[in-house]
C-alpha positions in Angstrom: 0.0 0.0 0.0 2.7 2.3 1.2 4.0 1.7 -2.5 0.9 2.1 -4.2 0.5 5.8 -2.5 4.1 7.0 -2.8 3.8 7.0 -6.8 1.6 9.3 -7.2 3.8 11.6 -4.6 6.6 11.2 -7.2 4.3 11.9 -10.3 3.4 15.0 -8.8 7.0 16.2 -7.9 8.5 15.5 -11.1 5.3 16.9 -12.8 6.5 20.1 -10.7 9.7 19.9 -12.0 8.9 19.8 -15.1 6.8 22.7 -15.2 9.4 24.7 -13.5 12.1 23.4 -16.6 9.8 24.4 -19.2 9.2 27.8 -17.7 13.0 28.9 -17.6 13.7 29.0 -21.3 11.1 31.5 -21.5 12.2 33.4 -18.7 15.5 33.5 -20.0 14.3 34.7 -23.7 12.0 37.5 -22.2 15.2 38.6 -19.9 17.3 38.5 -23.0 14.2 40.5 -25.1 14.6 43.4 -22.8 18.2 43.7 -23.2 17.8 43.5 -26.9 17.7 46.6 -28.8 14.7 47.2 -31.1 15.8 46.6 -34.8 16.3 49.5 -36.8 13.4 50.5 -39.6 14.0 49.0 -42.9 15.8 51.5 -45.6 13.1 53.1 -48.1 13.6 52.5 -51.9 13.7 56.1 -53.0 14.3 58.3 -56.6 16.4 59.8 -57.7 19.1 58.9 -54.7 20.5 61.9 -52.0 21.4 64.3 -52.8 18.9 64.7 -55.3 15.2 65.0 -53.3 13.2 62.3 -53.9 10.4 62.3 -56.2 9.4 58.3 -56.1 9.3 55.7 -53.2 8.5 51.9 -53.7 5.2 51.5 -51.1 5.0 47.4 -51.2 4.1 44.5 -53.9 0.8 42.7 -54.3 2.0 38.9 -56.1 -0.8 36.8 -54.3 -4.1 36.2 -52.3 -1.8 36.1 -48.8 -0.6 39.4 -50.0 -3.7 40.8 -49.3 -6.4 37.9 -47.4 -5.6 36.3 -43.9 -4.9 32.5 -43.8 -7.5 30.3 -42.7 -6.9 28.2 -39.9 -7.8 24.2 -40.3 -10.3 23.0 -38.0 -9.7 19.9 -35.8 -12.7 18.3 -37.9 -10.3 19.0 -41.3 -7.4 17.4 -39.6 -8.8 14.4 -38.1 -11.0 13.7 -41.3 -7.5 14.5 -43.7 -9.3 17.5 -45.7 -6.7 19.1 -47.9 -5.1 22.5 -46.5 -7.6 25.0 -47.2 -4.7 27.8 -47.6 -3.7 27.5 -51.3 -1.5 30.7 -52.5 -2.7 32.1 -55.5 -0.4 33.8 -57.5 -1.7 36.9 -59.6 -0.6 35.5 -63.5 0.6 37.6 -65.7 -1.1 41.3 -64.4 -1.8 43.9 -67.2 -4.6 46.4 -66.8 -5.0 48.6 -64.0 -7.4 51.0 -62.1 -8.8 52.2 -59.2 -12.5 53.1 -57.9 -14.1 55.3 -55.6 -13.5 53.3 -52.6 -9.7 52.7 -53.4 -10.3 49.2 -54.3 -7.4 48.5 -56.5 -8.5 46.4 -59.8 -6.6 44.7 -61.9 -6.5 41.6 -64.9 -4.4 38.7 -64.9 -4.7 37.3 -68.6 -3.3 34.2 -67.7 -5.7 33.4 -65.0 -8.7 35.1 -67.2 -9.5 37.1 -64.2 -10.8 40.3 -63.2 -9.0 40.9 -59.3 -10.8 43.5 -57.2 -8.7 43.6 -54.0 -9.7 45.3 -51.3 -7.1 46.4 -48.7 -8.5 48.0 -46.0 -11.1 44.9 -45.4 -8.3 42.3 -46.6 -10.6 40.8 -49.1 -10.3 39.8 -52.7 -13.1 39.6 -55.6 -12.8 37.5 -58.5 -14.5 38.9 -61.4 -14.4 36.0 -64.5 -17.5 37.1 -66.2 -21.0 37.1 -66.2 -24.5 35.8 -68.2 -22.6 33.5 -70.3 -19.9 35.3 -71.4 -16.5 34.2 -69.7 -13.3 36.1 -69.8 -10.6 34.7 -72.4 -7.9 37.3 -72.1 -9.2 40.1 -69.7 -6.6 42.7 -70.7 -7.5 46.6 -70.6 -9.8 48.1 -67.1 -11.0 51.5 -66.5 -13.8 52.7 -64.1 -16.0 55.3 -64.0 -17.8 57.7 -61.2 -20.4 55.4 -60.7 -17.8 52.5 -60.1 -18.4 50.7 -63.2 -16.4 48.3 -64.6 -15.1 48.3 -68.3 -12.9 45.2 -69.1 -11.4 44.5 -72.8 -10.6 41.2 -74.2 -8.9 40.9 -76.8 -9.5 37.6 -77.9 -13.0 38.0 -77.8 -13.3 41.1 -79.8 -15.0 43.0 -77.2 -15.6 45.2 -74.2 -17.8 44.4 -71.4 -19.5 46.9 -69.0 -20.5 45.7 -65.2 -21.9 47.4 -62.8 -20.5 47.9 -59.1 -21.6 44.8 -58.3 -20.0 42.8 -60.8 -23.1 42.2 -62.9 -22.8 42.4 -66.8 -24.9 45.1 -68.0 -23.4 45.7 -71.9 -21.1 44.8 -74.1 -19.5 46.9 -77.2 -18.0 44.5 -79.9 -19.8 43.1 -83.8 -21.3 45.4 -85.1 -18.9 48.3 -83.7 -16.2 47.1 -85.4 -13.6 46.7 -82.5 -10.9 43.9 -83.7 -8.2 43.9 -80.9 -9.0 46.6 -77.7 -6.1 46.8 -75.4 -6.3 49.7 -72.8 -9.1 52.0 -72.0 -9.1 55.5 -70.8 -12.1 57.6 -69.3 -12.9 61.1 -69.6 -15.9 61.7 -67.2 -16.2 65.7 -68.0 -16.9 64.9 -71.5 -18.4 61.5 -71.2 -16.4 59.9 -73.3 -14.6 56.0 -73.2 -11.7 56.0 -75.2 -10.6 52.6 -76.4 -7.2 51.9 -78.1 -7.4 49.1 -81.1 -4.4 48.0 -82.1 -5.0 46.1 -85.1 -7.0 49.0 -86.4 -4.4 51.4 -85.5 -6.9 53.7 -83.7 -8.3 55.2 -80.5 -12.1 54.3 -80.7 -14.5 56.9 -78.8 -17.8 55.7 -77.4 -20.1 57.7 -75.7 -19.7 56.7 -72.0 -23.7 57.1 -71.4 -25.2 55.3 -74.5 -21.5 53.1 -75.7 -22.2 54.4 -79.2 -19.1 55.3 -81.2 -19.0 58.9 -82.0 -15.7 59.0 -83.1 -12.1 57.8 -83.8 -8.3 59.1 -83.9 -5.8 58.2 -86.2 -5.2 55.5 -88.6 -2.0 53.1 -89.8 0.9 54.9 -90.8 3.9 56.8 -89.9 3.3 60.2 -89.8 1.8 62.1 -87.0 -1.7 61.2 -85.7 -1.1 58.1 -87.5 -0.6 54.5 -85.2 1.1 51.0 -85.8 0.0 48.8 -83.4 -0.9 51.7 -80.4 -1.5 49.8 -76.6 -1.9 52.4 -74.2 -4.0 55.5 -73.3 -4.0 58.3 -70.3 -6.0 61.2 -69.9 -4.5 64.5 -68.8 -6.1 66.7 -66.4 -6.7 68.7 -69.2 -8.7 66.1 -71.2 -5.4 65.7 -73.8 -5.1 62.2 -74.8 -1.8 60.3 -74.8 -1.2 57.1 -76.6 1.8 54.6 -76.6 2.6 53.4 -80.3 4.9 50.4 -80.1 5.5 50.6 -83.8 7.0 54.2 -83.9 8.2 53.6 -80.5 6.7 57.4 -79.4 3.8 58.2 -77.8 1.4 60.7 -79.4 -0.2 63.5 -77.7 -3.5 64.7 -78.6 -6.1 67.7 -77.9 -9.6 66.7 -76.2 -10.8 67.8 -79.8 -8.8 65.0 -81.3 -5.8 67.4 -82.3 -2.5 66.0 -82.9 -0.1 68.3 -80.3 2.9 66.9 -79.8 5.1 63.5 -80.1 7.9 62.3 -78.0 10.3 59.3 -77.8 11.7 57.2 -80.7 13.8 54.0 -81.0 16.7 53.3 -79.4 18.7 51.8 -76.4 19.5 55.4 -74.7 17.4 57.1 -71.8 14.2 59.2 -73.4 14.2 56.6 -76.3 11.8 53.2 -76.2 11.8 49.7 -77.7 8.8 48.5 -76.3 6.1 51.3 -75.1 3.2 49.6 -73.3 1.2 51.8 -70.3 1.4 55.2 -70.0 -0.7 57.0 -67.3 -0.4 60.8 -66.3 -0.1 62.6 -63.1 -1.3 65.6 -61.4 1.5 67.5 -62.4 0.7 66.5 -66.1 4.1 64.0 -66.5 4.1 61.3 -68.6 4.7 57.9 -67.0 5.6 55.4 -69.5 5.8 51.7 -69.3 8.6 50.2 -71.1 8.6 46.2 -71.3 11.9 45.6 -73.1 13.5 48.7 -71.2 12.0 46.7 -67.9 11.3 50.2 -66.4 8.9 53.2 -66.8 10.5 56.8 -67.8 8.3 59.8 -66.7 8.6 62.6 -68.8 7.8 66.6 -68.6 4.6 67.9 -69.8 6.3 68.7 -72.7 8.1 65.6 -73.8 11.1 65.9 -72.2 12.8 62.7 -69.6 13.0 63.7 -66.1 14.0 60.2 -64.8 13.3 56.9 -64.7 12.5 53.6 -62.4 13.5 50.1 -63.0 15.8 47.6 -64.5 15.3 43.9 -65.2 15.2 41.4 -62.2 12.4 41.0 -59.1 13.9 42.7 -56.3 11.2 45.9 -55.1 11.7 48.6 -58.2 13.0 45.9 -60.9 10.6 44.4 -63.3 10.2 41.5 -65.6 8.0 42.9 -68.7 5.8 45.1 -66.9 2.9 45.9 -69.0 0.2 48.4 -67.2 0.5 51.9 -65.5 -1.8 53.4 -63.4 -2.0 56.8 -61.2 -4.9 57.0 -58.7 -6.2 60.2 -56.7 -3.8 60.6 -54.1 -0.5 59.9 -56.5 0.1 56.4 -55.8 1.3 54.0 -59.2 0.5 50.8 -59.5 2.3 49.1 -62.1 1.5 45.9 -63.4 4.9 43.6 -63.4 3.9 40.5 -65.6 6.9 38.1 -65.5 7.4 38.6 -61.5 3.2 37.8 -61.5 2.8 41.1 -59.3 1.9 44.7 -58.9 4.0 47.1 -57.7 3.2 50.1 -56.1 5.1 53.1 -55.8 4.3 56.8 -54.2 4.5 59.7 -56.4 6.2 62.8 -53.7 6.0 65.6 -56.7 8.3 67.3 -58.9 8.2 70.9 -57.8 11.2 72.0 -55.9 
């Protein structure tokens, strides 16, 4: 008996002990926490480098779902039945087009995954737009969005542009009968209620009416002289309703009136800084520079509202400010650039601090 009764004295002593073991690591590492200095804040990726003052800084990367949505944690019932992990990383394919709306909700295609992203920071959510009423997204290439938060997507592939409404419903689409062959990118002009839609196997701009989607209008046609296109991709609008449009094939980008004027071109072939071998996105800022996507370049140059190179970001490789064939450019509200990096499967997004001195 006196056996039997002194076991469980012993269990309970080296129970104790144990207890007390465990506990001192701990003790030790919160001790050693207090004695360590906190670490310093990381370096921020700035341009041009000090001296100079800084007119860009890299803000962070989107490349997938975890990016921006919380992991889910697998239940007890999912472990002890063997479901799969329910935490599968979702990289963003092969990003092109990008916008913002009215609630900051960045939105942008992945033509690989024929998907429409609508990612939501603030709220860490994501929305996956692949089509509606039948119609399914081939290559989802060109977004913009208007006031009301409407969503105009171009694909290629199919011909055709198609109009949802801020709730991801289809509502139209403008293709057939409108003649559109290949739409790329897409601009907006709200003040004049106009959707301007760049073709580029018709070597045009297409303009709809933003209310009714009837084409009013068109700018340019093939060839080499100015107001003429070979094979134009993108399209900003100018605080001043001008319209500027990438040509790949004259390596320049053409800058035209709001009354479809031709003003001024800039850029031509070559390997040196101001020139292009690849144009893609262009997108314009507040200050009316021109930020130009280059995919061959693996950078974007921004240039004066006059034409003239002020700097540029980027170089090939997948380190924060390098790309690997970026493709889209984009310039929200409050000056942040998004730029879609295809090869790397991510969007980057940078800060725009001003040009003035």
């Amino acid at each position: 008996m006196m056996g039997l009764q002194g076991k469980p004295v012993r269990m309970v002593r080296w129970a104790r002990l144990c207890v007390i073991l465990a506990a001192l690591p701990c003790l030790v590492g919160f001790a050693d926490k207090e004695k360590t200095p906190p670490p310093a804040p990381a370096a921020q990726l700035i341009w041009p480098l000090p001296p100079d003052k800084p007119r860009v800084k890299f803000l962070q990367e989107l490349g997938n779902n975890f990016d921006i949505e919380s992991k889910k944690k697998k239940s007890w019932v999912d472990k002890v039945v063997g479901n799969a992990d329910p935490n599968q990383t979702e990289y963003f394919a092969k990003p092109a087009g990008i916008a913002t709306d009215s609630r900051g909700r960045l939105i942008f295609t992945s033509t690989q995954r024929s998907t429409v992203y609508i990612v939501d920071q603030e709220h860490k959510s994501i929305t996956r737009l692949q089509g509606d009423r039948g119609i399914i997204f081939q290559t989802p290439l060109g977004v913009a969005v208007d006031a009301k938060d409407n969503l105009f997507v171009s694909d290629p592939l199919q011909h055709m542009i198609l109009k949802f409404d801020s709730a991801g419903h289809l509502v139209a689409t403008i293709g057939g009968s409108d003649g559109v062959k290949n739409p790329t990118f897409m601009a907006i002009d709200e003040a004049r209620r106009r959707l301007y839609v760049v073709d580029s196997h018709l070597h045009q701009v297409l303009v709809f009416d933003l209310d009714t989607l009837k084409l009013k209008n068109s700018i340019g046609k093939r060839g080499e002289k100015n107001g003429e296109f070979n094979f134009p991709v993108g399209i900003a609008i100018g605080p001043d309703g001008s319209i500027a449009v990438t040509d790949t094939g004259s390596c320049s980008v053409q800058v035209f009136s709001p009354d479809f004027k031709f003003v001024r071109r800039f850029g031509q072939q070559g390997d040196r800084p101001g020139d292009f071998i690849r144009p893609k996105g262009v997108a314009i800022d507040r200050e009316g520079n021109y930020w130009v996507v280059d995919a061959a370049f693996n950078n974007f140059q921004i240039f004066s509202p006059k034409g003239a190179l002020l700097m540029w970001v980027g170089q090939f490789g997948n380190v924060p400010g390098a790309f690997n064939l970026p493709m889209g450019i984009y310039i929200d509200r409050n000056q942040k650039v998004y730029v879609s990096d295809q090869l790397n499967h991510r969007v980057q997004i940078f800060q725009f601090l001003g040009g003035g001195q």
